[in-house]
C-alpha positions in Angstrom: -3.2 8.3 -11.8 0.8 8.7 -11.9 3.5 6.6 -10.2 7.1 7.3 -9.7 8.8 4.2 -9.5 12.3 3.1 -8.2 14.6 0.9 -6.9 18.1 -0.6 -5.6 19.7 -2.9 -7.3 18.2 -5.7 -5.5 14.7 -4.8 -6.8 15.8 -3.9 -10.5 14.2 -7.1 -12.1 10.7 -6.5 -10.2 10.8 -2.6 -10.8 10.8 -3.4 -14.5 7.9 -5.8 -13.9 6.4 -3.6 -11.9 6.4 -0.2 -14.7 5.8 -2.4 -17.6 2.4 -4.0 -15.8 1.3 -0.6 -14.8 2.0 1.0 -18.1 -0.1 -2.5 -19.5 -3.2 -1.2 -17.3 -3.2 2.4 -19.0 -1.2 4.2 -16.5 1.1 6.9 -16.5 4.5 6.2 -14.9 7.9 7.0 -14.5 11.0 4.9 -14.0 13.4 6.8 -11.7 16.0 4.1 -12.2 18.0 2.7 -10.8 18.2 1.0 -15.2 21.1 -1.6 -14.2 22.1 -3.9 -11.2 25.5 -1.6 -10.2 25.4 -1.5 -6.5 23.6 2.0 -5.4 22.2 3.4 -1.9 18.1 2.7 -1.5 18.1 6.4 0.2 18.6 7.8 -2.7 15.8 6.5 -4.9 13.4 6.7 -1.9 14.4 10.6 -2.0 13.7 10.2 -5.8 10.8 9.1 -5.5 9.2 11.0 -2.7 10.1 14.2 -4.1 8.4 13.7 -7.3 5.2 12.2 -5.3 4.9 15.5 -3.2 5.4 17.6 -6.1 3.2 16.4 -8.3 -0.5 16.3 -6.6 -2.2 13.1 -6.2 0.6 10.7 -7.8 1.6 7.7 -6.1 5.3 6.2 -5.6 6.5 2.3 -5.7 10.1 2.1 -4.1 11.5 -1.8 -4.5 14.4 -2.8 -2.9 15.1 -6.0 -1.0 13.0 -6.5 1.5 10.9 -3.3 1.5 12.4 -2.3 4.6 14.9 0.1 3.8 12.9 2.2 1.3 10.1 2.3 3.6 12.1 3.8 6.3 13.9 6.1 4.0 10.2 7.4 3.0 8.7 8.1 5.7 11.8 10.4 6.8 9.8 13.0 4.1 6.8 15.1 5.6 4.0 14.2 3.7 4.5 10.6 2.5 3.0 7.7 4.1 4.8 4.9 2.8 3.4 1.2 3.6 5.4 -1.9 3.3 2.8 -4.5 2.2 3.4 -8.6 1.6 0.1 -9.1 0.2 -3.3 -7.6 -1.5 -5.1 -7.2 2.2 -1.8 -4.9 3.4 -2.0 -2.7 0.2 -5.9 -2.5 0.5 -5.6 -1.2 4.3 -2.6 1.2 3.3 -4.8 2.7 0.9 -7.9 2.8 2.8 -7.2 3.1 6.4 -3.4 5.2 6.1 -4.3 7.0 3.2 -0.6 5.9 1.8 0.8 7.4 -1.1 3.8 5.5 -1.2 3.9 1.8 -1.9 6.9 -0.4 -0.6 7.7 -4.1 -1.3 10.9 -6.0 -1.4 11.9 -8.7 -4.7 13.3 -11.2 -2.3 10.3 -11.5 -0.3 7.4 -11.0 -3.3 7.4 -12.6 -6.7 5.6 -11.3 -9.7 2.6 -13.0 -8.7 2.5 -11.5 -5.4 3.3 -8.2 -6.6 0.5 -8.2 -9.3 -2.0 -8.9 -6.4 -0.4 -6.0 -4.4 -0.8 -3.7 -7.2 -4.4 -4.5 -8.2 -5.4 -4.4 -4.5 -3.8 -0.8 -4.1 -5.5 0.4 -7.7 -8.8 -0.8 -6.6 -8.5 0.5 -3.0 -9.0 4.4 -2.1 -9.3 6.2 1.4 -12.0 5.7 3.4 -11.8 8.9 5.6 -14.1 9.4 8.2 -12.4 8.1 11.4 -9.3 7.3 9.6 -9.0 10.8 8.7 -8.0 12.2 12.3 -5.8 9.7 12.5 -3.9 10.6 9.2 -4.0 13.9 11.0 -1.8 12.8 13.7 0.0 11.0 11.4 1.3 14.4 9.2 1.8 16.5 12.3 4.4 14.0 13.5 6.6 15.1 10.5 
């Protein structure tokens, strides 16, 4: 599995966390910046970030900012993502297996490391269930 991973520069700290701990774990990923704390627009890296997820078949995307919020919204502006805001490892398990998300959102002012590590592991070890949930992904994808 690949993620694309990016941020503002109120996530930078927790993005590097973030690529470091997956790249620990044996995965592939790559850091679509932003590399410093100069202010910069979340809309941009969710586009980032997005764009490489729908090109590249089966990856997954981590967007940071904040809160979570605003990259969350920016994602799901793209036809084909299904980005999930999660707070904790039962959110991220549901995203995965209920929504099918490809896209995971959290925000560094509301998770710590900690936090984020369970998130993480929970989304790693979680995978789509289908069955009912697959009509409604459906429905989700012909909204877009």
């Amino acid at each position: 599995m690949k993620f694309y991973v990016a941020t503002d520069h109120a996530g930078v700290d927790l993005k590097n966390w973030t690529v470091e701990f997956l790249k620990e774990k044996g995965y592939k990923v790559e850091d679509l910046g932003p590399y410093d704390k100069n202010r910069v627009d979340y809309p941009d890296y969710a586009r980032k970030v997005c764009e490489a997820v729908l090109n590249d078949e089966g990856s997954h995307g981590i967007l940071i900012c904040g809160s979570g919020i605003g990259m969350s919204m920016a994602a799901n502006k793209f036809s084909g993502i299904r980005a999930a805001l999660c707070h904790d490892a039962y959110t991220a398990k549901m995203a995965r297996a209920h929504n099918d998300a490809n896209v995971l959102c959290f925000g560094e002012r509301v998770v710590g490391e900690g936090v984020a590590e369970s998130i993480i592991e929970a989304w790693l070890k979680s995978s789509f269930e289908g069955g009912r949930h697959s009509q409604r992904v459906s429905k989700i994808n012909q909204i877009c």
